[in-house]
MDAnalysis code that builds the backbone (N, CA, C; Angstrom):
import MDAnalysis as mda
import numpy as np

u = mda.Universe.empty(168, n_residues=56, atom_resindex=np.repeat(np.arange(56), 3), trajectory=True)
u.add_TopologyAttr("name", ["N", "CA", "C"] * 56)
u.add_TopologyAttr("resid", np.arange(1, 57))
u.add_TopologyAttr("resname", ["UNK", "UNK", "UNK", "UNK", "UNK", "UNK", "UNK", "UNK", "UNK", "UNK", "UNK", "UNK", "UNK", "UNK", "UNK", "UNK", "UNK", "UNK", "UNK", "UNK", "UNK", "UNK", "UNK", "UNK", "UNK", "UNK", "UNK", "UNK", "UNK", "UNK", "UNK", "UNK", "UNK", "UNK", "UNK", "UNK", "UNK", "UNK", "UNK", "UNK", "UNK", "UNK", "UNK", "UNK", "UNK", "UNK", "UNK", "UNK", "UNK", "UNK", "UNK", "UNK", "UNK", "UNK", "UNK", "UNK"])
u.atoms.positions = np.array([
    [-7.875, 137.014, 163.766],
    [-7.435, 135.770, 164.334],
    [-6.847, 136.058, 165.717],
    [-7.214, 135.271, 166.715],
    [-6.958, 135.800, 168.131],
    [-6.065, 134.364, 168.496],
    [-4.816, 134.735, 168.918],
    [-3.881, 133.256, 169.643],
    [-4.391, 133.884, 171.402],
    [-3.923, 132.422, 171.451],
    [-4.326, 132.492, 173.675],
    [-2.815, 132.013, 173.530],
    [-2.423, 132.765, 174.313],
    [-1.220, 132.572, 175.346],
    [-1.510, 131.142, 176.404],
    [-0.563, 130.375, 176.289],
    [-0.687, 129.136, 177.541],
    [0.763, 129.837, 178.524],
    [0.337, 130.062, 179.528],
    [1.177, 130.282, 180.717],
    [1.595, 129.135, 180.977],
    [3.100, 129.009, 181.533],
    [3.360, 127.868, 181.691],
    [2.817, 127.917, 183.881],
    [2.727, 127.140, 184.272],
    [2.580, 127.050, 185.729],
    [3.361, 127.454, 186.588],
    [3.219, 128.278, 187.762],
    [3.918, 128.611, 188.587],
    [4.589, 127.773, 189.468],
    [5.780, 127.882, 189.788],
    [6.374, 126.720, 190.633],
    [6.191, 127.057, 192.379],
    [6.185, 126.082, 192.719],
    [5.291, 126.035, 194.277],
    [6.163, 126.927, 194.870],
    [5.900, 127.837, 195.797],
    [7.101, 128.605, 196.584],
    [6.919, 127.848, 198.228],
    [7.419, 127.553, 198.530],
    [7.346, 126.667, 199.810],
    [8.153, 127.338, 200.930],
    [7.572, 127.562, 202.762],
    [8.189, 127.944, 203.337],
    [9.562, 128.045, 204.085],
    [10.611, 128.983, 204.066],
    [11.747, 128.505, 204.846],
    [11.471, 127.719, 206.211],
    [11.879, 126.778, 206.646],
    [11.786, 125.560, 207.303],
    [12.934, 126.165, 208.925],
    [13.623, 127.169, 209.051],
    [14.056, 127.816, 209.694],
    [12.834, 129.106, 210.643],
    [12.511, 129.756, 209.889],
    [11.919, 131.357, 209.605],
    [10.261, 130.960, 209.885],
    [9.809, 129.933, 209.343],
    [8.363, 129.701, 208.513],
    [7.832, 130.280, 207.818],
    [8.455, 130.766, 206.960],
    [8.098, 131.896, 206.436],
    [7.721, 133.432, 206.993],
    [8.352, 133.883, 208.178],
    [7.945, 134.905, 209.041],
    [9.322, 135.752, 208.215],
    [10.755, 135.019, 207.610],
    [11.531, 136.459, 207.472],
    [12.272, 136.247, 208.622],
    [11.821, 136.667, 209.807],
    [12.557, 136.704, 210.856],
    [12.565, 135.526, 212.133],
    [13.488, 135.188, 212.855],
    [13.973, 134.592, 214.256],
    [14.281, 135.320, 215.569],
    [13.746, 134.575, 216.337],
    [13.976, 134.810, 217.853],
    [15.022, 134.036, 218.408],
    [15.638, 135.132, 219.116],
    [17.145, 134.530, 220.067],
    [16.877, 135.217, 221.604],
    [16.911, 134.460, 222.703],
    [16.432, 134.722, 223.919],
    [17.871, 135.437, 224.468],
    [17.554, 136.888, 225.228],
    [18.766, 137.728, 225.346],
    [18.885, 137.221, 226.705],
    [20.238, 136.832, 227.456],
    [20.202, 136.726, 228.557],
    [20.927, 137.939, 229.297],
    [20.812, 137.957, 230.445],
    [21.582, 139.313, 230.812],
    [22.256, 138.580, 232.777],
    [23.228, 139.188, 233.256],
    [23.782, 138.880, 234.244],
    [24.722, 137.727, 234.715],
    [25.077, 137.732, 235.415],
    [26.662, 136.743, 235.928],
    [25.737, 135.183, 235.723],
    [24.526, 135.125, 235.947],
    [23.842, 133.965, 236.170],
    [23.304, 133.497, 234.786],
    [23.409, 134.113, 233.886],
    [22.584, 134.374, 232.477],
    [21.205, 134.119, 232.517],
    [20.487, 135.056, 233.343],
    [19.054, 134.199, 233.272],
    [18.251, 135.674, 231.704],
    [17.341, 135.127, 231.718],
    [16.668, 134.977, 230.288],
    [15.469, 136.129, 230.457],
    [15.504, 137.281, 229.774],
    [15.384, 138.621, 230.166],
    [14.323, 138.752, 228.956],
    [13.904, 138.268, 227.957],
    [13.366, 138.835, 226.370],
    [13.903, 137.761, 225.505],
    [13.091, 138.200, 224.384],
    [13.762, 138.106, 223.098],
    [14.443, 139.009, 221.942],
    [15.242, 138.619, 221.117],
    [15.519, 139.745, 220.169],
    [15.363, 139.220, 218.862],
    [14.353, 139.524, 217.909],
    [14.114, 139.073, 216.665],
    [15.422, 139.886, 215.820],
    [15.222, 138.798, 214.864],
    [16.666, 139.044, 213.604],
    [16.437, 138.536, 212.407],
    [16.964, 139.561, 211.268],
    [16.752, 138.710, 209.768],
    [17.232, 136.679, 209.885],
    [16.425, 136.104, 209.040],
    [16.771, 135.058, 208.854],
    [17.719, 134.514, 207.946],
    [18.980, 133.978, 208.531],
    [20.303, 134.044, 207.713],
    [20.312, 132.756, 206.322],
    [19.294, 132.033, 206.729],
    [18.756, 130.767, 205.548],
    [18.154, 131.451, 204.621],
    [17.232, 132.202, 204.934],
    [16.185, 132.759, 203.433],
    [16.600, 134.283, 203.202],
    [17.574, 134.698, 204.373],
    [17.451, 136.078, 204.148],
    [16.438, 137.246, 204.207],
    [15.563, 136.315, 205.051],
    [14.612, 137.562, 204.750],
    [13.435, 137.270, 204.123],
    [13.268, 136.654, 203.153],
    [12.309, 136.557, 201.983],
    [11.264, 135.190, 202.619],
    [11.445, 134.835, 203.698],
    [10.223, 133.911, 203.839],
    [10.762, 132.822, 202.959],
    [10.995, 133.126, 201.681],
    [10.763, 131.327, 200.950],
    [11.837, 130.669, 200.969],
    [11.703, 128.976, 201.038],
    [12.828, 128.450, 201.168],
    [13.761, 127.953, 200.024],
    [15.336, 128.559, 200.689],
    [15.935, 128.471, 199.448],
    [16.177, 127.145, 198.516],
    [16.841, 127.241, 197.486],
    [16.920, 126.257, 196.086],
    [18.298, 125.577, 196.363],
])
């Protein structure tokens, strides 16, 4: 006698709305008395932490 397992459904994982799901953010570094705008510096994302998905 063989039972089937019913999985129940996976729940949608949807992107952090901050991040887009990248994990990380860009902050434009400025540098000098004038602050003009030199780069960027990517950084963990402090909403998802990191993980791309958006939190609960």
């Amino acid at each position: 006698m063989t039972t089937s397992q019913s999985k129940a459904p996976a729940p949608e994982v949807k992107d952090c709305p901050v991040c887009k799901g990248t994990g990380e953010v860009s902050r434009t570094v400025r540098v000098g008395r004038r602050h003009r705008p030199v780069g960027q510096q990517t950084g963990l994302c402090l909403n998802c932490l990191g993980s791309g998905q958006a939190p609960d």
